[in-house]
C-alpha positions in Angstrom: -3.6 21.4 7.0 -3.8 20.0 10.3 0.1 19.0 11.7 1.1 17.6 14.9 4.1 15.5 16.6 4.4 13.3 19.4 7.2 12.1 21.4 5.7 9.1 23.7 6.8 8.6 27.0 9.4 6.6 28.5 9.6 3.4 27.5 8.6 3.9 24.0 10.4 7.1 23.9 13.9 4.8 23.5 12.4 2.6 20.8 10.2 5.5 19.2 11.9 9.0 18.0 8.0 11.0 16.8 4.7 9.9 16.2 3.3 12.6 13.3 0.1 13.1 12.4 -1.1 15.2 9.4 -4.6 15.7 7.7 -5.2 17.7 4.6 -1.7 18.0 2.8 -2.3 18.5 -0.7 0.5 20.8 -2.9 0.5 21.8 -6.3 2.6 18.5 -7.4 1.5 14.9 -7.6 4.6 13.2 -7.5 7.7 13.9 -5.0 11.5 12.6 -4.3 12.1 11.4 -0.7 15.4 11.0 -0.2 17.2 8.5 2.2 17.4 9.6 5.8 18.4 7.0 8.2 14.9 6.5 9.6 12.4 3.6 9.1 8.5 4.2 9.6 5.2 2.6 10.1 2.7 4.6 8.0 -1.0 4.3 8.6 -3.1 6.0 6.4 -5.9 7.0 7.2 -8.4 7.5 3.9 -9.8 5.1 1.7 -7.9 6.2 -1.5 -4.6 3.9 -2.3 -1.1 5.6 -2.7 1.1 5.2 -4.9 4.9 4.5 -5.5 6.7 5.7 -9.1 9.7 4.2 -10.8 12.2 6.8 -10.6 12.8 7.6 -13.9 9.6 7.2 -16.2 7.9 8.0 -13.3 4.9 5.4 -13.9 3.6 3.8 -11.4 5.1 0.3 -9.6 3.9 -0.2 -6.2 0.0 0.7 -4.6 0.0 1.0 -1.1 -3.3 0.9 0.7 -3.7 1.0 4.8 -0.7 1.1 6.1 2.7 -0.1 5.3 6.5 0.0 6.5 9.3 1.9 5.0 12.6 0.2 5.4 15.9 2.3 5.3 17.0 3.6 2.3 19.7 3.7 0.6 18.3 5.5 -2.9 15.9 8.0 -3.1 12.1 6.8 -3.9 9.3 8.4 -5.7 6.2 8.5 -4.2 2.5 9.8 -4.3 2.4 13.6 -3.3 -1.3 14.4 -3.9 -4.7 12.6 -3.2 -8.3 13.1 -2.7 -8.4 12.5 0.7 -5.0 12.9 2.8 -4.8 12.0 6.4 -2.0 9.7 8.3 -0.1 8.8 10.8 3.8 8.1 10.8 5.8 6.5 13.4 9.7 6.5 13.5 11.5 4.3 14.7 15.1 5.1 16.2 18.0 3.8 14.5 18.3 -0.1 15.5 15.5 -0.1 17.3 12.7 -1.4 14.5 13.5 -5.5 15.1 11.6 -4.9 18.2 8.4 -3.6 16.7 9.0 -6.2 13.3 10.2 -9.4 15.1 12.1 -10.2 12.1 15.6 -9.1 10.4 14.8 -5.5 9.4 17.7 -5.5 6.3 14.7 -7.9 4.9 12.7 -4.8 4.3 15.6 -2.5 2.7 14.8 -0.5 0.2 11.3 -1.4 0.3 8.1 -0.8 0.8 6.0 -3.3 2.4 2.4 -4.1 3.4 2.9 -3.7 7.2 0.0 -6.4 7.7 2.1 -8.7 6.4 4.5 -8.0 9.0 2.1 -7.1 11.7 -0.9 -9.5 11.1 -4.0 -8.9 11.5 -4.2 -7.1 14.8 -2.6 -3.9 12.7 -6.1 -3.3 11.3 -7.6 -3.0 14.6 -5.3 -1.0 15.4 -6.2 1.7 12.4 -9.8 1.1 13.0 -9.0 2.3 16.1 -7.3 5.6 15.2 -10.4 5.9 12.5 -12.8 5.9 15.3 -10.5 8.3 17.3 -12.1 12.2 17.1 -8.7 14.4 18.0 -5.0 13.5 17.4 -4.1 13.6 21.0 -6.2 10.3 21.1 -4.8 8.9 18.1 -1.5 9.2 20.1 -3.1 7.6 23.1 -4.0 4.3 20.7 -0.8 4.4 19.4 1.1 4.1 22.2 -1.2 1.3 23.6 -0.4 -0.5 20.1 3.3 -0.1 20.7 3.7 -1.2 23.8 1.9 -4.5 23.2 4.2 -5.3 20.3 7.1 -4.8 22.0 6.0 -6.9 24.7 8.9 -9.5 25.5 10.6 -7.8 22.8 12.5 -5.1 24.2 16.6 -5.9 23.2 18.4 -3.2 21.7 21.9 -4.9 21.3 24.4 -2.9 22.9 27.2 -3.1 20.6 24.7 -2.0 17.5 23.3 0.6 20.0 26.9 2.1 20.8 27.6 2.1 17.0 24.8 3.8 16.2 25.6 6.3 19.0 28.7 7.1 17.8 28.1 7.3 14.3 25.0 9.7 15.1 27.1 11.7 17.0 29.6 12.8 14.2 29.1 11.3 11.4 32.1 12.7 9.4 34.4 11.3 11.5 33.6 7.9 12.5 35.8 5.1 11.4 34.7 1.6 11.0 37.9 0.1 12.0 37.6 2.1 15.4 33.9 1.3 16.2 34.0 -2.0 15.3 37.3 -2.5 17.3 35.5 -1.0 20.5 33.0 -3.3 19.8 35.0 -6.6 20.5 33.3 -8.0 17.2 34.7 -8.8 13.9 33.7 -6.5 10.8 31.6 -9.5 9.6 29.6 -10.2 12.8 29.1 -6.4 13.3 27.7 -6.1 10.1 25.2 -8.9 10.5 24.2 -7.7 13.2 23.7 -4.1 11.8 21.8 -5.6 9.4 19.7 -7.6 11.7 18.8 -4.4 14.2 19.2 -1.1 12.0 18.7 -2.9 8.9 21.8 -1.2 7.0 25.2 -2.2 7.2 27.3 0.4 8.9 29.3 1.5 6.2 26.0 2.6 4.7 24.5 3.9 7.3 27.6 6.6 7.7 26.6 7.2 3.7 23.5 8.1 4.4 24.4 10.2 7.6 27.0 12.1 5.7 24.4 13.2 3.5 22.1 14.0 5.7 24.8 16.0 7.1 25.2 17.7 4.1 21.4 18.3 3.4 20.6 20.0 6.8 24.0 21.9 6.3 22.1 23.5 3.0 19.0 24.5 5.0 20.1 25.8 7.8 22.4 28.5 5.4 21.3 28.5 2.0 22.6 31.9 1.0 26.4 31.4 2.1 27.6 27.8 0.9 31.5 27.5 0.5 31.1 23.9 -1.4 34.5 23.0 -0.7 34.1 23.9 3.2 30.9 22.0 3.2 32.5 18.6 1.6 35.5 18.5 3.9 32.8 19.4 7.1 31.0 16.3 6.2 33.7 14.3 5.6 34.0 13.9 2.2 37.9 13.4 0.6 37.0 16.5 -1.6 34.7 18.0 -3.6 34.2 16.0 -6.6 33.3 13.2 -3.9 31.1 15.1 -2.0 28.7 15.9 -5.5 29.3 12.3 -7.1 28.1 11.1 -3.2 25.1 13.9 -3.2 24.1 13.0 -6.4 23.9 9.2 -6.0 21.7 9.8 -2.7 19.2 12.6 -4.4 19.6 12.3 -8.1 20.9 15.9 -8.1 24.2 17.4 -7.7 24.4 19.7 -5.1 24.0 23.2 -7.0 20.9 21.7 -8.6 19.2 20.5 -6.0 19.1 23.7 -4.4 17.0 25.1 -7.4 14.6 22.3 -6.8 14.5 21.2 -3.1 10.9 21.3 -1.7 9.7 23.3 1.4 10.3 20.5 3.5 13.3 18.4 4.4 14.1 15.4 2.0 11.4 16.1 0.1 11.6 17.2 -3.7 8.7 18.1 -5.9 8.8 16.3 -9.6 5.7 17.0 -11.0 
């Protein structure tokens, strides 16, 4: 399996957090859990085969996906294609509240969804995968991609300040951010912050601390699987207690904390099914 990441340079670099690229994943399991982390992505695949998107419980398939399509934030956990024939993408990720430059459009539209990024993109987002087709090494798939990104963001680079500094904040220490205080510092009522959240990061803020919190949580259980004091750990992310922390774990992976352990793949937010 070939696996590389790219930070681009500055400008993109404030717009863009990692550019990966990856050719010949296939594990043992055809269908896999990825869970909600914050992020929002452009994926451009690169292989002729479609992909596929499962209902989460009968597990039969409700979506195809074929070229390349966006990933809005999420704020449940999806089920998606793990093995193919042929397997060769790209992904970009967007920083937090930084998409609307790329999309042009409200991002909460896209929300728990999947969506054919030509639709969003037009036509010149085919060129643009031709153009990584015809590409020989990833370092000039990179090179394309950054030429792509910088003529969408042309004219378009606002990152609202007050969406920016709530994002900062709430990044910074998830656990102990209070909406009342951010959205005071802001100068902004509760309503009009939370259009606007939903406008740039495509959450509302009060969501997007959810999903922080249990991201919190989930890189807390990797970095020390072998020593977890669940109590600690629900009162470190800043959960009232521990009954919260699992009901809040649960809703976001479908799992309770003790049983997603026995099941957790070997990478981050991702859980093998079947």
């Amino acid at each position: 399996m070939i696996l590389q990441f790219h930070i681009p340079p500055f400008p993109l670099n404030n717009y863009i957090e990692l550019v990966t690229y990856y050719k010949g994943y296939n594990p043992p399991h055809t269908i896999e859990r990825l869970l909600p982390d914050g992020g929002i992505d452009l994926i451009i695949d690169l292989t002729s085969s479609p992909k596929h998107i499962y209902d989460n419980d009968s597990l039969q398939e409700i979506q195809v996906c074929k070229n390349a399509w966006i990933s809005g934030m999420r704020t449940e956990y999806i089920s998606i294609q793990a093995r193919a024939d042929e397997s060769e993408m790209m992904v970009i990720r967007f920083r937090p509240g930084t998409a609307w430059s790329f999309l042009h459009m409200p991002v909460l539209e896209i929300k728990d969804k999947v969506v054919d990024a030509e639709l969003i993109f037009g036509k010149e987002l085919l060129s643009f995968r031709e153009a990584l087709l015809e590409a020989l090494t990833p370092g000039l798939k990179f090179a394309i991609a950054e030429n792509y990104l910088l003529k969408r963001i042309k004219n378009h680079f606002e990152i609202h300040p007050a969406v920016s500094y709530c994002i900062t904040r709430i990044n910074g220490n998830p656990s102990q951010t209070s909406i009342k205080d951010i959205t005071h510092k802001t100068g902004y009522t509760n309503k009009h912050l939370i259009s606007l959240f939903g406008k740039y990061a495509g959450i509302g803020p009060k969501q997007y601390i959810k999903v922080l919190k249990f991201q919190q949580a989930v890189l807390s259980l990797e970095k020390d699987p072998g020593h977890i004091s669940w109590s600690s750990l629900a009162l470190d992310c800043g959960y009232y207690d521990q009954a919260h922390f699992i009901n809040e774990f649960k809703r976001f992976s479908g799992f309770n904390p003790s049983a997603y352990m026995e099941v957790k793949g070997d990478y981050v937010n991702y859980i093998p099914v079947r």
